[in-house]
N, C-alpha and C positions, 0 to 999 in steps of 0.2 A: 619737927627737926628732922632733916633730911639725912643721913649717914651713909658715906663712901662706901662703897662694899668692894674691897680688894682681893682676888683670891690666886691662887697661882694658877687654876685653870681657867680664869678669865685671861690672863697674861699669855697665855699657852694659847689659847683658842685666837688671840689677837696674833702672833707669833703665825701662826697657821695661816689664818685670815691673812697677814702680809705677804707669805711665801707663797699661797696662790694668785696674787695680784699683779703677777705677772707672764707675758706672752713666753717668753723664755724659758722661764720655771714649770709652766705648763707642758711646753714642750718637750723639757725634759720628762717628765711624769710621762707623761704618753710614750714618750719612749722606751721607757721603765715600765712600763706594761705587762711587757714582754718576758722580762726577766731581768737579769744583772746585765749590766754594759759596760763595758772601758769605756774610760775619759774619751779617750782616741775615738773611739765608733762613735761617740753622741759628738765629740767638737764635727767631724765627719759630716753625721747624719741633720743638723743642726745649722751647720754651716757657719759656728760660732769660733771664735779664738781663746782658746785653753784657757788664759786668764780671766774672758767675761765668762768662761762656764764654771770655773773654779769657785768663780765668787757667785754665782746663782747656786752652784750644787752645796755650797757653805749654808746660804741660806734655810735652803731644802732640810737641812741636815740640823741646824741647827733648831728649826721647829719640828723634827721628828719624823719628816714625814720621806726621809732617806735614808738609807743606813750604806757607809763606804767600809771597805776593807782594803786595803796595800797586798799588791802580790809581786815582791820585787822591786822594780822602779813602776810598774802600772798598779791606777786606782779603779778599782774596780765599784760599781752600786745597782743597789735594790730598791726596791720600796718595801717601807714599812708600812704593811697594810693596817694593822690595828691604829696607827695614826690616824687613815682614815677614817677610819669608821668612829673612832673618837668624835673627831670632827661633824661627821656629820650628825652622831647622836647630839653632840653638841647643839648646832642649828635647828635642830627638833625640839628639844629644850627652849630653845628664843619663842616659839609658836606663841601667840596668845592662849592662855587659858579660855578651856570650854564655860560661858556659864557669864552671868550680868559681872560686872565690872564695881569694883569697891566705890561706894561713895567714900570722900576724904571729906569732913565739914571744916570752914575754916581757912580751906586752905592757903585761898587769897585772899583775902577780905583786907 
């Protein structure tokens, strides 16, 4: 019997996995490299329109891998480097196991 295995860091890591699956998104991140940037400098350097950046930078934000602050009427953001590294421990995690492979008996028969 096969069982679902649901965890919030699988959800999270999918979360992740969607927000870098885009050209955009990425762009931003490399942007963010740097250090923190107004909305203004990335729609700018990006060549993007406030509202498609607003809803990539939500996204970003929303799997963790952005952190925003408001200074006034400007929003300001970083990256949240421990997101990364999550991430990518994560995908080390996925690796195959060292070593022969389980026999399963039964399985299909």
């Amino acid at each position: 019997m096969t069982t679902a295995v649901a965890s919030p860091s699988l959800a999270q890591l999918a979360r992740v996995a969607h927000a870098l699956s885009d050209q955009t998104r990425l762009g931003i991140l490399l942007q963010l490299r740097g250090g923190e940037r107004c909305v203004c400098d990335l729609t700018s350097d990006l060549e993007a329109a406030q509202s498609r950046l607003s809803f990539h930078l939500r996204v970003l934000r929303d799997a963790g891998l952005v952190v925003g602050r408001r200074e006034g009427r400007w929003s300001f953001y970083h990256l949240a480097p421990a997101a990364l590294e999550d991430f990518a421990a994560s995908l080390i995690e996925l690796q195959p196991r060292a070593g022969p492979l389980p026999v399963v008996d039964g399985c299909c028969d």
